[in-house]
C-alpha positions as MATLAB code, in Angstrom:
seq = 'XXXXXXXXXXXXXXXXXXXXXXXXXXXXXXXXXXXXXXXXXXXXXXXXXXXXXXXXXXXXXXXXXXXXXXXXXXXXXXXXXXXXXXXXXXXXXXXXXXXXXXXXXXXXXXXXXXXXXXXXXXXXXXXXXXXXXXXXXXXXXXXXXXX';
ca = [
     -43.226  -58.427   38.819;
     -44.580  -55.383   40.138;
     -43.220  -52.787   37.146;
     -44.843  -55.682   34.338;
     -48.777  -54.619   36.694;
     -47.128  -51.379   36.733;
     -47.096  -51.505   32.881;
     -50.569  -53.347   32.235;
     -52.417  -50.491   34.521;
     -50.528  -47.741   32.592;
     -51.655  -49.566   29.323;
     -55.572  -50.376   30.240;
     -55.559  -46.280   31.751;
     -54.205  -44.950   28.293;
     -56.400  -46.958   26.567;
     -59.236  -45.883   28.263;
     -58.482  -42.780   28.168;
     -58.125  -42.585   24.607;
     -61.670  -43.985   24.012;
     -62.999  -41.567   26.830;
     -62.125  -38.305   24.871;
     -64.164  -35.306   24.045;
     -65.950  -34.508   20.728;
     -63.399  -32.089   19.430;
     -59.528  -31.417   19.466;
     -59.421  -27.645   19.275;
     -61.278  -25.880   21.830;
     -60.342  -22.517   22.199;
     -61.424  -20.229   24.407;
     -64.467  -21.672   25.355;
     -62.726  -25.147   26.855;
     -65.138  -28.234   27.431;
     -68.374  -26.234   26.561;
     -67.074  -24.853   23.022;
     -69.637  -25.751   20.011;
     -67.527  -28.586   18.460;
     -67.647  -30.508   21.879;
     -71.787  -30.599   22.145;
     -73.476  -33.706   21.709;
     -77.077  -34.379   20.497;
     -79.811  -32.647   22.642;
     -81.511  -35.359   25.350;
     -85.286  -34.538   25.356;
     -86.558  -35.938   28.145;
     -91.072  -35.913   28.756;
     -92.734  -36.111   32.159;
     -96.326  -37.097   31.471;
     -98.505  -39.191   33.387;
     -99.103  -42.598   31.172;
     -96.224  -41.948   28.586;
     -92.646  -42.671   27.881;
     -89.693  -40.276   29.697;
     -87.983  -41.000   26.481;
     -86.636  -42.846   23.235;
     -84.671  -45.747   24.035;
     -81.272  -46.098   25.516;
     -79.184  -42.664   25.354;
     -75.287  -43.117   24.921;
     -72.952  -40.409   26.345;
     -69.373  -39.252   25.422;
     -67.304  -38.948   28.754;
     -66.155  -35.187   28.100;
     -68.942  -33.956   25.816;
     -71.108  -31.216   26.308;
     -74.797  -32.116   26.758;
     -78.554  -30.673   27.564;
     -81.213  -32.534   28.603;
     -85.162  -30.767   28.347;
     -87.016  -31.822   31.028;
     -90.711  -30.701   30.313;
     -93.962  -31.674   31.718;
     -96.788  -31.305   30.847;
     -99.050  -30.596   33.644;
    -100.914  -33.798   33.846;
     -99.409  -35.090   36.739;
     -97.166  -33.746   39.576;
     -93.803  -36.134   38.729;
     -90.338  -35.826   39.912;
     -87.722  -37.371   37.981;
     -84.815  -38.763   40.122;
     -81.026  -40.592   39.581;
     -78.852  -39.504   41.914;
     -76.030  -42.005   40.933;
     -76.309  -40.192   36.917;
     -76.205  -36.664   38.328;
     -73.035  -37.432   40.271;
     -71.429  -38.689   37.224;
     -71.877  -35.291   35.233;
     -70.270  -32.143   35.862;
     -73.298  -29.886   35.828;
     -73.098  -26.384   34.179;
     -76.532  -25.146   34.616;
     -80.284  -26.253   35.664;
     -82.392  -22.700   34.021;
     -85.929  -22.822   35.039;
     -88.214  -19.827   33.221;
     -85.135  -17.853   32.596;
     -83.226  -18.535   35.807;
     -79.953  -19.787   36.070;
     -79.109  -22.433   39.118;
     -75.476  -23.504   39.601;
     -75.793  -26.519   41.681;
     -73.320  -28.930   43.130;
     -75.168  -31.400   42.591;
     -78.949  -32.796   43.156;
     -80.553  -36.218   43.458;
     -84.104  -35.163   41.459;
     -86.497  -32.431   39.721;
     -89.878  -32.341   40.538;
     -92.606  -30.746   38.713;
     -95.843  -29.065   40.182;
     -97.518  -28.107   37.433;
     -96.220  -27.489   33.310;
     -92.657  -26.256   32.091;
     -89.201  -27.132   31.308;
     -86.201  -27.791   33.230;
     -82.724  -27.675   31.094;
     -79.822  -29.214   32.317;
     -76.239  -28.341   30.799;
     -73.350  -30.567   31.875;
     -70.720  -32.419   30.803;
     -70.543  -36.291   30.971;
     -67.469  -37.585   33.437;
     -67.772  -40.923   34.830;
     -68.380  -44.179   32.421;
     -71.231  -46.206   33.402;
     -74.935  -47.056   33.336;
     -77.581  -45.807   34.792;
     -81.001  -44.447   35.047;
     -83.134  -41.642   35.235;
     -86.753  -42.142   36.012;
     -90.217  -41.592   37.704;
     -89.756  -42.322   41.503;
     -91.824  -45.354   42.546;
     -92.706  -46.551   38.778;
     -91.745  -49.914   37.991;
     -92.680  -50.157   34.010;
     -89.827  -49.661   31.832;
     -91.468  -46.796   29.959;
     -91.016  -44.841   33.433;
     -86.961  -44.570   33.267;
     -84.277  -43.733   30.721;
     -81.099  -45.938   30.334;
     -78.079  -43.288   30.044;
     -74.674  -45.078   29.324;
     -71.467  -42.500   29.039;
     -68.968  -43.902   27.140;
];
């Protein structure tokens, strides 16, 4: 009894893991963050009466991703999703040229104009949501699903 659950776990975590895999085979010296393991760029707009983003984003659980974050100025608007940020291995936040490291954050918030770019690499499979704190219209977050 137990080695036949023993058997179906193995099988459901090699199966998953097989759909979970990065973009590329080979990759060299650079490891996770070499060129044939980036996915698309996620642009991401904070602007007061307008859409975050374009739809539903889908994720590759051991790609290579950067998300823009820019505002616009019209509005002082954080964007938060804590639950997303803890599924990513993050790289790199660079605001005007500087480099942060973090280990981890729960939200960006903007004062005034610029962009925020986030490198990382997607780790845990799941849903979630980045959005405007306090919004409630569906414009105001971004579904992010990694795969």
């Amino acid at each position: 009894m137990h080695r036949s659950i023993f058997t179906a776990v193995a099988a459901l975590f090699l199966a998953t893991s097989a759909v979970a895999s990065p973009l590329c085979g080979e990759f060299g010296f650079a490891g996770l963050l070499a060129k044939c393991n980036r996915g698309e760029p996620i642009e991401i707009t904070l602007s007061s009466g307008k859409p975050l983003g374009k739809g539903p984003i889908a994720l590759q659980s051991g790609a290579y991703y950067e998300m823009r974050i820019t505002a616009d100025g019209s509005a002082e608007l954080a964007l938060t999703g804590a639950p997303f940020f803890r599924a990513i291995w993050m790289n790199e936040i660079v605001i005007n040229g500087i480099e942060v490291r973090p280990m981890a954050i729960d939200s960006l918030e903007f004062d005034e104009a610029g962009t925020a770019t986030l490198s990382f690499v997607a780790i845990k499979p799941g849903s979630y949501e980045v959005k405007i704190p306090e919004a409630t219209g569906d414009s105001q977050k971004v579904q992010i699903s990694i795969q």
